[in-house]
Structures are given as structure tokens and as C-alpha cells.
C-alpha positions, 0 to 999 in steps of 0.5 A: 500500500502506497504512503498515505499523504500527511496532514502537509501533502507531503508523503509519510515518513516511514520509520524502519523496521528496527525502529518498531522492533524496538518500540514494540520491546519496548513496550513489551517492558512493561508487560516484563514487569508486570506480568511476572511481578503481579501474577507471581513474584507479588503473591509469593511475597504475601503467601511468605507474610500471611496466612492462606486466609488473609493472602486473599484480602491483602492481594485484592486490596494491593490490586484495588489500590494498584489499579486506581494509581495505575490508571491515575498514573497514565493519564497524568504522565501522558498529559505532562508529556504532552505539555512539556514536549518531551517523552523521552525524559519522562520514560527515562525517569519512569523506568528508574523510578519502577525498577528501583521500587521493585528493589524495595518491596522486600523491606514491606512487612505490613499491608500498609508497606505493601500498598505503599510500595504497589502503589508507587510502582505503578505510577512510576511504571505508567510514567513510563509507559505513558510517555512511550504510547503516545511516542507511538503515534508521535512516530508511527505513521498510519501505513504502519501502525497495523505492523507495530500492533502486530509486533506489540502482541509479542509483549504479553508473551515475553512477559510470560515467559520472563515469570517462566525464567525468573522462577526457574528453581535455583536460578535466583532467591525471591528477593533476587528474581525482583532485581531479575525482573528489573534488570530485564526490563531495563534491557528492554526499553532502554535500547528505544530510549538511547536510539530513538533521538536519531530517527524522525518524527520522534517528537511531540510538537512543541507546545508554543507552536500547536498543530493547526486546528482540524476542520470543526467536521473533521474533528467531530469524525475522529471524536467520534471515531474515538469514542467508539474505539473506546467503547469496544476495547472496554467491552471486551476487555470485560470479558477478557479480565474476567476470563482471566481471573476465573479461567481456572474456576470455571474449568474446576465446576466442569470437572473437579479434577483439572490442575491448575498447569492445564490453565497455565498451558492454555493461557502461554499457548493461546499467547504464543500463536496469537502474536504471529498471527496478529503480526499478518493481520495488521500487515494485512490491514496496512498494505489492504488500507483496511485498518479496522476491519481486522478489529471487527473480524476478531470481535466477530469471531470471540462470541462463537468461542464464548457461546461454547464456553458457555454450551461445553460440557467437558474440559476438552470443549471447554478448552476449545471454545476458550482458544476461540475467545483468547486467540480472537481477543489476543489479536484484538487487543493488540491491533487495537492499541496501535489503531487507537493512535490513528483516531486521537482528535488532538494532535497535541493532547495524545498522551493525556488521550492515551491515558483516557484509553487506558481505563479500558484496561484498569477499569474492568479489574476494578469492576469486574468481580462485583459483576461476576459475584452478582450474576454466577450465583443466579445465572451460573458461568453460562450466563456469564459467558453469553452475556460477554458474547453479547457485548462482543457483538456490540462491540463489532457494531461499533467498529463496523461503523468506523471509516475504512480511510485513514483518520487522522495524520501524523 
């Protein structure tokens, strides 16, 4: 597919492919802390602090707190990005100030110290990671953002396999699979942030010289355009936390006897096969000029894999059915992340916008066991499920809806 025109005439300047191979590790950092940190290394400090009663109610109240600090976090750091015309220095000082924070949470004795340090964490990782989404679209041009969602979908994976290695039995103490952890992360982004000043179009624009105003139509298009971006990605990323934290317990109502590795297994593959096919997809999407049409695919294809969750009755489909929604959605998720930045109404304003985008992957944490509790009891995980199939399809209407042509120019 051609370059598309920018917002002068002029053609796009595309980056080169080790530049989004860096980006995309980069951005991949944050799934390296996170993932390992949150899902095993966090939980294994607690279960050392508490008995198995209050391990519960400690991780939920970390969580809780996390995820408001997280969500906080992006938005703040994205506009003060924006404002100063820098990202890189933002990012640079939330990548020392995250990974120093991991350093510490060994000397947390207490909930409270626990809190603390979580709490801190994630808003020094989301002042990295902030500053980095909108480095995207300050970046990226649109002919290749369906490329860069491809290469991000390769991030959830090397974090689970970052939480693989640093548990590897005798590899590092507990208190060392944190400086591990670290260390990894610092590998991974810094690359981007010392090699980044050397391309073009890697800077925001400069806040004493705003873009030109878009045309009061143009404008209403792509706010527009972002809402419903915004709406799909919250829609099914309910679905998806909630798949995520209750996989385990809806495989043990089918059959008792399932082993909590089955679960592991299931999440790794589903992780590993969706990355390269994400990476087809967006090429597909950037040479075709189609960039949602893969989106709206997906969300067509995750209610089929829900209604047979929902319908299964052994391990075997329920397995199955579950690959369907995971593999559908993992796809998603990261082709919409790279979409997203070409429907961003304010040039100037992306890091905040970004932030705003944000809460449709912290909100459903927040929310999202309340709507289980309330609807298992009564209507059971079947239930559940079709009414996530539901919103999946809401979610196709809204993108069905999109523009197929470029949004917005960088």
C-alpha cells in the first residue's frame, strides 16, 4: 500500500523496521514487569507474610489500590508529556523510578508497606509507559501502525515467559528474581530510549507552536471515531479480565479434577500463536488500507468461542471454545492499541488521550468481580459467558461503523 499523504501533502515518513522492533520491546517492558511481578513474584511475597486466609484480602486490596494509581498514573504522565514536549525524559525517569521500587518491596512487612510500595510502582511504571504510547503515534505513521500492533502482541508473551525464567528453581532467591525482573526490563526499553533521538518524527510538537486546528467536521469524525474505539476495547476487555481471573474456576465446576498447569498451558499457548498471527493481520490491514476491519473480524469471531464456553460440557470443549475467545481477543487487543493512535482528535493532547484509553484496561479489574459475584450465583458461568458474547457483538457494531480511510495524520 502506497504512503498515505500527511496532514502537509507531503508523503509519510516511514520509520524502519528496527525502529518498531524496538518500540514494540519496548513496550513489551512493561508487560516484563508486570506480568511476572503481579501474577507471581507479588503473591509469593504475601503467601511468605500471611496466612492462606488473609493472602486473599491483602492481594485484592494491593490490586484495588494498584489499579486506581495505575490508571491515575497514565493519564497524568501522558498529559505532562504532552505539555512539556518531551517523552523521552519522562520514560527515562519512569523506568528508574519502577525498577528501583521493585528493589524495595522486600523491606514491606505490613499491608500498609505493601500498598505503599504497589502503589508507587505503578505510577512510576505508567510514567513510563505513558510517555512511550503516545511516542507511538508521535512516530508511527498510519501505513504502519497495523505492523507495530502486530509486533506489540509479542509483549504479553515475553512477559510470560520472563515469570517462566525468573522462577526457574535455583536460578535466583525471591528477593533476587525482583532485581531479575528489573534488570530485564531495563534491557528492554532502554535500547528505544538511547536510539530513538536519531530517527524522525520522534517528537511531540512543541507546545508554543500547536498543530493547526482540524476542520470543526473533521474533528467531530475522529471524536467520534474515538469514542467508539473506546467503547469496544472496554467491552471486551470485560470479558477478557474476567476470563482471566476465573479461567481456572470455571474449568474446576466442569470437572473437579483439572490442575491448575492445564490453565497455565492454555493461557502461554493461546499467547504464543496469537502474536504471529496478529503480526499478518495488521500487515494485512496496512498494505489492504483496511485498518479496522481486522478489529471487527476478531470481535466477530470471540462470541462463537464464548457461546461454547458457555454450551461445553467437558474440559476438552471447554478448552476449545476458550482458544476461540483468547486467540480472537489476543489479536484484538493488540491491533487495537496501535489503531487507537490513528483516531486521537488532538494532535497535541495524545498522551493525556492515551491515558483516557487506558481505563479500558484498569477499569474492568476494578469492576469486574462485583459483576461476576452478582450474576454466577443466579445465572451460573453460562450466563456469564453469553452475556460477554453479547457485548462482543456490540462491540463489532461499533467498529463496523468506523471509516475504512485513514483518520487522522501524523
Amino acid at each position: 500500500m502506497p504512503d498515505q499523504p500527511g496532514a502537509s501533502g507531503e508523503p509519510e515518513t516511514r520509520q524502519p523496521l528496527r525502529f518498531l522492533v524496538l518500540y514494540a520491546l519496548a513496550w513489551a517492558g512493561g508487560s516484563i514487569a508486570y506480568v511476572p511481578f503481579l501474577t507471581i513474584l507479588l503473591p509469593v511475597r504475601i503467601a511468605a507474610l500471611v496466612p492462606p486466609d488473609r493472602a486473599v484480602l491483602w492481594l485484592s486490596a494491593i490490586a484495588f489500590c494498584g489499579a486506581i494509581a495505575a490508571s491515575a498514573g497514565h493519564i497524568l504522565f501522558g498529559w505532562l508529556s504532552d505539555i512539556t514536549g518531551t517523552r523521552r525524559a519522562w520514560a527515562a525517569l519512569g523506568l528508574a523510578l519502577s525498577c528501583c521500587l521493585l528493589l524495595l518491596v522486600p523491606l514491606a512487612q505490613s499491608l500498609e508497606g505493601l500498598i505503599l510500595i504497589v502503589t508507587a510502582w505503578q505510577i512510576a511504571l505508567n510514567m513510563m509507559l505513558a510517555p512511550l504510547a503516545a511516542w507511538g503515534a508521535d512516530c508511527v505513521p498510519d501505513g504502519q501502525k497495523g505492523l507495530l500492533g502486530g509486533l506489540l502482541a509479542f509483549g504479553p508473551g515475553l512477559g510470560a515467559l520472563t515469570g517462566a525464567l525468573v522462577t526457574m528453581p535455583g536460578l535466583a532467591s525471591p528477593d533476587g528474581r525482583l532485581a531479575l525482573v528489573a534488570l530485564i526490563v531495563a534491557a528492554a526499553v532502554l535500547p528505544t530510549l538511547l536510539l530513538a533521538p536519531q530517527l524522525p518524527r520522534c517528537d511531540p510538537a512543541e507546545p508554543a507552536a500547536p498543530l493547526p486546528r482540524q476542520p470543526a467536521r473533521q474533528g467531530y469524525a475522529l471524536r467520534q471515531s474515538a469514542l467508539r474505539m473506546w467503547a469496544a476495547r472496554l467491552l471486551v476487555q470485560v470479558a477478557e479480565a474476567a476470563l482471566f481471573s476465573f479461567l481456572y474456576l470455571w474449568l474446576r465446576s466442569i470437572d473437579p479434577l483439572v490442575e491448575d498447569y492445564l490453565t497455565a498451558r492454555v493461557f502461554s499457548l493461546v499467547l504464543v500463536l496469537s502474536a504471529p498471527a496478529a503480526l499478518l493481520a495488521g500487515r494485512w490491514a496496512d498494505r489492504r488500507g483496511h485498518p479496522f476491519r481486522p478489529l471487527v473480524v476478531c470481535t466477530l469471531i470471540a462470541p462463537f468461542g464464548l457461546v461454547g464456553m458457555a454450551l461445553a460440557q467437558n474440559v476438552t470443549a471447554g478448552v476449545a471454545s476458550y482458544a476461540v475467545f483468547g486467540f480472537s481477543t489476543s489479536i484484538f487487543l493488540a491491533l487495537h492499541s496501535a489503531q487507537t493512535l490513528r483516531t486521537l482528535p488532538n494532535s497535541n493532547r495524545r498522551g493525556r488521550d492515551l491515558g483516557l484509553f487506558n481505563l479500558t484496561n484498569t477499569m474492568p479489574s476494578l469492576v469486574m468481580p462485583w459483576f461476576t459475584l452478582a450474576l454466577v450465583p443466579w445465572f451460573g458461568f453460562s450466563g456469564l459467558f453469553v452475556l460477554f458474547a453479547a457485548l462482543a457483538c456490540v462491540a463489532a457494531l461499533l467498529l463496523a461503523g468506523l471509516r475504512e480511510a485513514p483518520l487522522a495524520k501524523n
